[in-house]
C-alpha positions in Angstrom: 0.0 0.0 0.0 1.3 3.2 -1.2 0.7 6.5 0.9 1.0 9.6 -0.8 2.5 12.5 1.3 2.1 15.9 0.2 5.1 18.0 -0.6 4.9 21.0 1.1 4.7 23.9 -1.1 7.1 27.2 0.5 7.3 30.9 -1.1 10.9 31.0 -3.0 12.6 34.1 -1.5 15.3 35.7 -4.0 15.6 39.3 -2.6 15.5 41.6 0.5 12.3 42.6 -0.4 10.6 39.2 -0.7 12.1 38.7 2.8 10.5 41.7 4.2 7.3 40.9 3.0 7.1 37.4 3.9 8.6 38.3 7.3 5.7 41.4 7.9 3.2 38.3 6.5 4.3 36.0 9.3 5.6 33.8 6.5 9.3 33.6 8.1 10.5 35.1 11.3 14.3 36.5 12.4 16.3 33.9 14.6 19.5 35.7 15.0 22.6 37.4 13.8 26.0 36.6 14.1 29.6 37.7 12.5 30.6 34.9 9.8 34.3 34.7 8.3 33.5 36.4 4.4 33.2 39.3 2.4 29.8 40.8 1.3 30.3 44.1 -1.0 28.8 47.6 0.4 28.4 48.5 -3.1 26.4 45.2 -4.3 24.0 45.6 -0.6 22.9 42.7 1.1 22.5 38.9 -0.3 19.6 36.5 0.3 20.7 32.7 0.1 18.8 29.7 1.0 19.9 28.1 4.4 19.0 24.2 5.7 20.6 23.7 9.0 20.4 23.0 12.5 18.0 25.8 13.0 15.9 24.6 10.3 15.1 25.7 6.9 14.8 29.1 5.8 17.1 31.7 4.4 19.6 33.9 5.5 20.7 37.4 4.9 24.3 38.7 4.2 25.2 41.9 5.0 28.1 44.0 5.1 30.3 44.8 7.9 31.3 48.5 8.3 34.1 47.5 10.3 35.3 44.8 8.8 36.8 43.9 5.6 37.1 40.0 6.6 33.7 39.1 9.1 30.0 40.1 7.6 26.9 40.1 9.1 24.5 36.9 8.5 20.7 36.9 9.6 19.0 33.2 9.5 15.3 33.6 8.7 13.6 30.7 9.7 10.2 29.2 8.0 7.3 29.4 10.4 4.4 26.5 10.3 2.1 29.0 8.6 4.2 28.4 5.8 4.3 24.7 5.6 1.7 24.4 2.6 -1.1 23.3 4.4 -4.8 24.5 3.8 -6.4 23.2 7.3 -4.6 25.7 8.9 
C-alpha cells in the first residue's frame, strides 16, 4: 500500500524585499545574527541565500560589515508552520 504525502509547497525568496514581506506576512521570522568569516560588497548591498541547518530551513541574509573587511553580518530567517503548505490551517 502506497501512501502519498504531500510535498509542502514554501514561497521561493530571492531578494531583500521578498524577505520583508514574507517576514511582515508572518511567513518567516528572524532567529539571529552573528559575525561569519566572508566578504559581502557595500556596493552590491545585502544577499539573500537559502539556508538548511540546524535551526531549520529558511534563508539567510548577508550583510556587510562597516568595520570589517574579513567578518559580515549573516541573519537566519527561519520558516514558520504557517508556511508549511497546508490549507487546514
Amino acid at each position: 500500500m502506497e501512501t502519498k504525502r504531500k510535498e509542502a509547497t514554501r514561497i521561493e525568496i530571492t531578494n531583500v524585499q521578498e524577505l520583508r514581506r514574507a517576514e511582515k506576512e508572518g511567513l518567516i521570522k528572524e532567529l539571529h545574527t552573528s559575525l561569519y568569516r566572508g566578504y559581502v560588497s557595500r556596493v552590491k548591498g545585502q544577499e539573500v541565500e537559502p539556508y538548511k541547518g540546524r535551526f531549520g530551513e529558511g534563508v539567510k541574509l548577508l550583510s556587510c560589515n562597516q568595520n570589517s573587511t574579513r567578518y559580515s553580518y549573516v541573519t537566519y530567517y527561519i520558516y514558520t508552520p504557517k508556511n508549511e503548505g497546508n490549507e487546514n490551517e
